[in-house]
C-alpha positions as CSV (number, residue, x, y, z in Angstrom):
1,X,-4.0,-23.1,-22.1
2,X,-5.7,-21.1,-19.2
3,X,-6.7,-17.4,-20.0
4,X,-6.6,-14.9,-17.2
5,X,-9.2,-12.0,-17.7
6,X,-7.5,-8.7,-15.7
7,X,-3.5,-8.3,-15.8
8,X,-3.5,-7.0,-11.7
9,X,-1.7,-8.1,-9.0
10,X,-3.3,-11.7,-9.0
11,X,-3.2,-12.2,-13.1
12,X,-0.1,-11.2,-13.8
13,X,1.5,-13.1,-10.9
14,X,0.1,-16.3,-12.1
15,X,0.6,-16.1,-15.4
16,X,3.7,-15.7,-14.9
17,X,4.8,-18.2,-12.6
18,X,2.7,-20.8,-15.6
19,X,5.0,-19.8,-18.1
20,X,8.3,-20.0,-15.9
21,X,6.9,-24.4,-16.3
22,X,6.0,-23.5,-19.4
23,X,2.1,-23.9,-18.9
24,X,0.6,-21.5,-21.8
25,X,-1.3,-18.8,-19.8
26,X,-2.9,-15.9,-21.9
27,X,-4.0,-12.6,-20.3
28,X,-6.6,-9.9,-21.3
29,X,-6.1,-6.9,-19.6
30,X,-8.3,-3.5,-20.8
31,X,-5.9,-0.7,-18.8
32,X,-2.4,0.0,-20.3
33,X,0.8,-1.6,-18.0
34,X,1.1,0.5,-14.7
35,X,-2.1,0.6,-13.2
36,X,-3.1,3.9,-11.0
37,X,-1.4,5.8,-8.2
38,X,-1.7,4.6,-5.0
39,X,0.3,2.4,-3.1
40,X,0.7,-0.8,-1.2
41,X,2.4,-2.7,1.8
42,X,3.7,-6.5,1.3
43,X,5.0,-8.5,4.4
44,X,7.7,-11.0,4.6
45,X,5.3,-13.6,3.6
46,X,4.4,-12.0,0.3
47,X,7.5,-11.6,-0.8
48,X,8.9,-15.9,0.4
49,X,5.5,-16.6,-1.9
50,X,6.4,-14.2,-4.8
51,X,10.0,-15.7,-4.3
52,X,8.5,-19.3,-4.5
53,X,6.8,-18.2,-7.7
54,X,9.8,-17.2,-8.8
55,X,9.6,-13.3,-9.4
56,X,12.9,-12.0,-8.9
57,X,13.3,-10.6,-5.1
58,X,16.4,-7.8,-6.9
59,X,13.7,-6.7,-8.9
60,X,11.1,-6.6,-6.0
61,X,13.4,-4.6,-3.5
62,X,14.4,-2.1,-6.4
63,X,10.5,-1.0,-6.9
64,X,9.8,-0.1,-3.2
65,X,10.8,1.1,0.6
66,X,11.9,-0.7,3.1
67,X,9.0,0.0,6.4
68,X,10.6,-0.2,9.9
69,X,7.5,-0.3,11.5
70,X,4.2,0.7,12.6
71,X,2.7,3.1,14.9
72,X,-1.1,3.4,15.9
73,X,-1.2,6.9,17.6
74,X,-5.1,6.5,18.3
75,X,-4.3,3.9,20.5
76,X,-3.6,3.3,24.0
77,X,0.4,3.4,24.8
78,X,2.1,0.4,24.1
79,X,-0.8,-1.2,22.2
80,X,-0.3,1.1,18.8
81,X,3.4,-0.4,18.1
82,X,4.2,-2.7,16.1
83,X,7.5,-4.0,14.8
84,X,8.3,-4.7,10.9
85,X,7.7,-8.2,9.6
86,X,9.8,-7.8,6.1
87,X,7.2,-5.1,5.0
88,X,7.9,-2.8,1.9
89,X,6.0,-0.1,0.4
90,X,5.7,-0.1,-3.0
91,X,3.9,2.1,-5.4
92,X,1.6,0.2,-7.2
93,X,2.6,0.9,-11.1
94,X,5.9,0.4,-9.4
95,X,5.3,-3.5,-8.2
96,X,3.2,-3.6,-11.6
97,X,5.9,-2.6,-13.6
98,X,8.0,-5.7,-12.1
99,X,5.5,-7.6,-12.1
100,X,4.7,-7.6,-15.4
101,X,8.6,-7.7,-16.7
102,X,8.6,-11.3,-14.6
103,X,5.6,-12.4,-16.7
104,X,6.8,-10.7,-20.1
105,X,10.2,-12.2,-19.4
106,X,8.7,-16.2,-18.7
107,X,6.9,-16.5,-21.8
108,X,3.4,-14.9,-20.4
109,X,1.1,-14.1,-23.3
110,X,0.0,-10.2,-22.2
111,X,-2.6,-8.9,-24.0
112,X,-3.6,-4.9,-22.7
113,X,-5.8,-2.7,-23.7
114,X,-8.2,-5.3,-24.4
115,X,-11.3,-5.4,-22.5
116,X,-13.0,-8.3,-21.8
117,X,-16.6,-7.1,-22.4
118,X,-18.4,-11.0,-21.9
119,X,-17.7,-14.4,-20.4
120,X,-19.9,-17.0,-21.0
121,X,-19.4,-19.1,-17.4
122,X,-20.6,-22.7,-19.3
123,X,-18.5,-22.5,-22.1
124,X,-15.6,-21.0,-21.7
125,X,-15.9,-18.2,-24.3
126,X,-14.5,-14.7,-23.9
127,X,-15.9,-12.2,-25.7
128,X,-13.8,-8.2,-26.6
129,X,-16.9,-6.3,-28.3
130,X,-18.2,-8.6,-30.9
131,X,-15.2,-10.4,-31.2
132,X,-14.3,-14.2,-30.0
133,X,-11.0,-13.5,-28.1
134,X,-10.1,-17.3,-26.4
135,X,-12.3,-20.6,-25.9
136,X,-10.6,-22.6,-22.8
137,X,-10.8,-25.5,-20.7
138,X,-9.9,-22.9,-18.0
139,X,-10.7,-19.0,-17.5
140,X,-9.9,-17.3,-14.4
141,X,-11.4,-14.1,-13.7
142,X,-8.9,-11.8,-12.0
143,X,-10.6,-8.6,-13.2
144,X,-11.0,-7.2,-9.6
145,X,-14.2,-5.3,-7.9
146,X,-16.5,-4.7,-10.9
147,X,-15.4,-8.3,-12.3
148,X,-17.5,-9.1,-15.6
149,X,-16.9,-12.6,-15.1
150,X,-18.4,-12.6,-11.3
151,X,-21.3,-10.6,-13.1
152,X,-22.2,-13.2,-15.2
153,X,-21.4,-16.2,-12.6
154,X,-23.1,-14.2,-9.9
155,X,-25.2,-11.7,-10.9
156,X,-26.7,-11.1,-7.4
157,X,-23.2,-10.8,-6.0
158,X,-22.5,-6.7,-6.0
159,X,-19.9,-5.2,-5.0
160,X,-20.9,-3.5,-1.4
161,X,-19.5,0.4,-0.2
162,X,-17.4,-0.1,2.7
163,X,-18.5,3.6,4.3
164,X,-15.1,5.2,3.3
165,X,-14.0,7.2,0.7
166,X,-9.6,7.0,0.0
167,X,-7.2,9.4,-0.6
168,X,-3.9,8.1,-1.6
169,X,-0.9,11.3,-1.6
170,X,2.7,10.6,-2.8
171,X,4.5,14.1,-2.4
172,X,6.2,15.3,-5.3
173,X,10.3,16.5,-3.3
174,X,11.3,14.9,0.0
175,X,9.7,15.9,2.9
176,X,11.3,15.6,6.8
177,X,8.6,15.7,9.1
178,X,8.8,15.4,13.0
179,X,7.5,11.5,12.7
180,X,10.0,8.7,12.8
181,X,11.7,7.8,9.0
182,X,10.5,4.4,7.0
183,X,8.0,4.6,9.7
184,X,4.1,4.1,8.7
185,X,2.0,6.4,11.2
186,X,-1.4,6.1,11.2
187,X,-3.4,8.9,13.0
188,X,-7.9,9.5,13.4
189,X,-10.5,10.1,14.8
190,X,-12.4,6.8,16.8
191,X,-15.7,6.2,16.8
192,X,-17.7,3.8,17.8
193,X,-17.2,0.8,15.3
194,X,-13.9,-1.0,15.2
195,X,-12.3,1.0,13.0
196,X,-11.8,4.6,12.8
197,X,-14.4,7.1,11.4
198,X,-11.6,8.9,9.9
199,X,-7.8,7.8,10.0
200,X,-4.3,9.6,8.3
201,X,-1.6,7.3,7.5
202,X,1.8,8.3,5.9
203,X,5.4,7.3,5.4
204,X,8.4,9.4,5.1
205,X,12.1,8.8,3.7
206,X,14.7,10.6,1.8
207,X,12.8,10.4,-1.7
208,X,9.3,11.0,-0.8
209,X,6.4,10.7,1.5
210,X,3.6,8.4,1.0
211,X,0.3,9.3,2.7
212,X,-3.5,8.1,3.0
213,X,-6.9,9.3,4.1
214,X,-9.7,7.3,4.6
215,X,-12.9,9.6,4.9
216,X,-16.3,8.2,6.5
217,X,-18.8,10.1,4.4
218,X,-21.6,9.1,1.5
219,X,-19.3,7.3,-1.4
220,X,-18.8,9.6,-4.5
221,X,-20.2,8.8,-7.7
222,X,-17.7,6.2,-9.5
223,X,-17.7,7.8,-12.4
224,X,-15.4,10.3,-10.6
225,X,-13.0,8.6,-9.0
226,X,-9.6,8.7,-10.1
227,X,-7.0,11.6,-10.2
228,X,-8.0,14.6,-8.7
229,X,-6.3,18.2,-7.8
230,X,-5.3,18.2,-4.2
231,X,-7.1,21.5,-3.2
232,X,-10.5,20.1,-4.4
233,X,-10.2,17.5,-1.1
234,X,-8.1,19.6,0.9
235,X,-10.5,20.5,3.9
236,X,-12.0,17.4,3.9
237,X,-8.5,15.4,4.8
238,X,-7.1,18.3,7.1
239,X,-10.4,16.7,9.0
240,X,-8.9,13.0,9.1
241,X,-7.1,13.3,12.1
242,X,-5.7,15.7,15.1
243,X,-2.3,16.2,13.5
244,X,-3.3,19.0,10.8
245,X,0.5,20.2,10.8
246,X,1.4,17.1,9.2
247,X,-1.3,16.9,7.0
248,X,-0.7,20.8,5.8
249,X,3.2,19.6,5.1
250,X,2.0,16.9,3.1
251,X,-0.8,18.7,1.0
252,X,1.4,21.4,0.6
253,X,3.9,19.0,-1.2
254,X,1.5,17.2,-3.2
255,X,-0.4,18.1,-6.8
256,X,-3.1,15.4,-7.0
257,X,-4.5,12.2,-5.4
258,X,-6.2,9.1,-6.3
259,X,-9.6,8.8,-5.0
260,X,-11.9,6.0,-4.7
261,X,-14.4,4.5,-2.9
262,X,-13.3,1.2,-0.7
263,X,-16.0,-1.5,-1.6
264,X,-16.0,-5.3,-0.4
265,X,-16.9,-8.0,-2.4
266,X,-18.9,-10.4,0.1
267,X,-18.0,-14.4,-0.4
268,X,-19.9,-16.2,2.4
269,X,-22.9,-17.0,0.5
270,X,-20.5,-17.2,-2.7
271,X,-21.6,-20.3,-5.1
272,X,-19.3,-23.0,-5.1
273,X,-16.3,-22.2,-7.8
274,X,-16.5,-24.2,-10.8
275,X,-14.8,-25.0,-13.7
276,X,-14.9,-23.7,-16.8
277,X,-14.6,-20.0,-15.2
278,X,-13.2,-19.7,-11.5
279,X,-12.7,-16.5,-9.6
280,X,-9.9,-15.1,-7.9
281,X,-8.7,-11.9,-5.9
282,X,-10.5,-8.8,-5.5
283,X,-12.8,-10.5,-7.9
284,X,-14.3,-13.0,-5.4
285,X,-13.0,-11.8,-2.4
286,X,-12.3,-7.7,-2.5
287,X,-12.3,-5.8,1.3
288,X,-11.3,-2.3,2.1
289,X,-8.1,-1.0,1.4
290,X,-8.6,-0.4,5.6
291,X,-7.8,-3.9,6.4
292,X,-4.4,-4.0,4.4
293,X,-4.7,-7.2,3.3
294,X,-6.0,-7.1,-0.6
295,X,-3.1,-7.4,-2.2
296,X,-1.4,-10.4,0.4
297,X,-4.5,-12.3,-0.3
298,X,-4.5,-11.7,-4.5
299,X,-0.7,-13.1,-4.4
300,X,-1.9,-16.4,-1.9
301,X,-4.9,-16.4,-4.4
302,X,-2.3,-16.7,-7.4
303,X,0.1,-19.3,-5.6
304,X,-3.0,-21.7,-4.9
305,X,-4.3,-21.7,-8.2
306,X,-0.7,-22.3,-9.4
307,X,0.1,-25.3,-7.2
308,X,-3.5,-27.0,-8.0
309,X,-2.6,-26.3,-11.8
310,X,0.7,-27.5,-11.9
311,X,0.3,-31.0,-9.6
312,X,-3.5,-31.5,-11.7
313,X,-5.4,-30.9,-8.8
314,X,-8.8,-29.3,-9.2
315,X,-8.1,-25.4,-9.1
316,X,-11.9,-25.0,-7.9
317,X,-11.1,-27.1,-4.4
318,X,-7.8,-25.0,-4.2
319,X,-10.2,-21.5,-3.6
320,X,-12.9,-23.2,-1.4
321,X,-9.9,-23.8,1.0
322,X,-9.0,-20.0,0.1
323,X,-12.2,-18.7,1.1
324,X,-12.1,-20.7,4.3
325,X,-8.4,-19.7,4.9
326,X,-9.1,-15.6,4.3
327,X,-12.4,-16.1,6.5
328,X,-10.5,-17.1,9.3
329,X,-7.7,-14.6,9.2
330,X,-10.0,-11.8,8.8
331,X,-12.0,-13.1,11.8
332,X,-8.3,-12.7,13.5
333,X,-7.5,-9.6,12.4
334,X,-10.7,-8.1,13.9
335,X,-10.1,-9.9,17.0
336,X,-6.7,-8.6,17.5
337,X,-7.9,-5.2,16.4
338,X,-9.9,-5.0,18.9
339,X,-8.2,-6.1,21.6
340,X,-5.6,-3.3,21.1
341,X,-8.5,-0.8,21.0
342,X,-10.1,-2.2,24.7
């Protein structure tokens, strides 16, 4: 049996693609099903890996939005478009919804609202409050930023405040605005660093907008992040970008937002992984919700850990050749980055 501590994108995912070869694969999750309210883009190679995995695609494609493409307006003409590559927006209780049907539905053993409060990283023992919850041969720790099982592997690895603070907006009617449909738009300000000090993104169809800020400002305590009324942030994301038309449509349209601060979770002085407790997704690997990439890497996370598990190769070599593989392509992404912005 393997035991997944956190039921995200990453735990659920694998869990459930263990039961669909009937590999017993218990998960502790503490939250409810649904997880909060912002949202998230998967390309086309998401979805052939979630396919592979065997989550159905109907279900997939009924829980999001199709995104034609993408346009950079703070960059130079005809370096800020950039054509669709099978990307689709989904909400995230949305994709966790069908996520967690898929594992529910292949014989997953889904345990929420149960914290994990301890891992012990030699034995194998997981620990809810005083109580022994599961004693494995396996635990993966999939419990994302604030992971207690990366606490007690790593003490000294913390997570680290990105310099942004995130606003995620879904309106609550339709909204036309004077922006291209199924398009993702992303507005700032530049500033010196490779990424914008402050940057406006949204998406528009015929059900609803989605829209982001990302704020460059001291990170708010995290004890109040979360749901928020829209007016309480107002002024501060009218400031994201040039466009405030837009961004008064939108606000005016929307009730609340999910706030939070973007924090990384540094890996290249990371100890080796090693059985009995390995870590996976944003729990040895989280970046800013700027780069777009966190979720992509949680479902690669989850496919390597599955192969390695079900051909009895070591699942600790599969994520040293993760760690290598996301190092790489983030060193890409920042190359490309800034080529577009030169």
């Amino acid at each position: 049996m393997v035991t997944i501590i956190g039921g995200g994108i990453a735990g659920t995912v694998l869990a459930g693609a263990l039961a669909c070869h009937e590999r017993t694969a218990r998960v502790f999750e503490r939250r409810t099903p649904g997880g909060d309210g912002s949202f998230l883009v998967l390309d086309r190679h998401a979805h052939d890996v979630l396919a592979e995995l065997e989550v159905p695609s109907a279900a997939l494609m009924a829980a999001s939005y199709p995104v034609s493409g993408f346009r950079f307006h703070y960059l130079a003409p005809g370096r800020g478009e950039l054509n669709s590559r099978g990307h689709r927006l989904y909400r995230r209780p949305e994709l966790m919804r069908a996520l967690t049907e898929f594992a529910r539905g292949a014989g997953a053993d889904l345990h929420f609202d149960t914290p994990v409060t301890d891992i012990d990283p030699t034995s194998g023992t997981v620990r809810s409050g005083n109580h022994v919850v599961a004693i494995d041969d396996l635990v993966i720790a999939a419990d994302g930023v604030d992971s207690v099982g990366r606490t007690r592997l790593e003490p000294e690895r913390t997570p680290e405040y990105a310099g942004q603070v995130i606003f995620y907006g879904t309106t609550i009617t339709p909204v036309r605005l004077s922006t291209e449909p199924s398009v993702l738009h992303f507005d700032g300000r530049l500033g010196a660093g490779i990424l914008p000090t402050s940057s406006f993104g949204h998406l528009w169809n015929d059900e609803a907008a989605f829209w982001f800020a990302r704020l460059t400002r001291p990170p708010i305590p995290q004890r109040e992040t979360g749901f928020h009324p829209v007016s309480v942030w107002a002024e501060h994301i009218r400031a994201a970008a040039p466009d405030t038309d837009i961004i008064d449509q939108l606000l005016d349209h929307t009730e609340t937002l999910h706030v939070s601060n973007a924090r990384t979770v540094p890996f290249d002085t990371a100890k080796p992984p090693q059985p009995p407790l390995i870590l996976c997704g944003d729990a040895d690997h989280a970046i800013t919700p700027a780069a777009g990439r966190g979720a992509c890497e949680a479902i690669d996370d989850a496919d390597a850990l599955h192969r390695a598990l079900l051909t009895g190769s070591d699942p600790a070599a599969a994520m040293v050749v993760r760690r290598r593989r996301i190092a790489a392509e983030r060193e890409e992404a920042q190359r490309l980055y800034a080529r577009a912005r030169s």
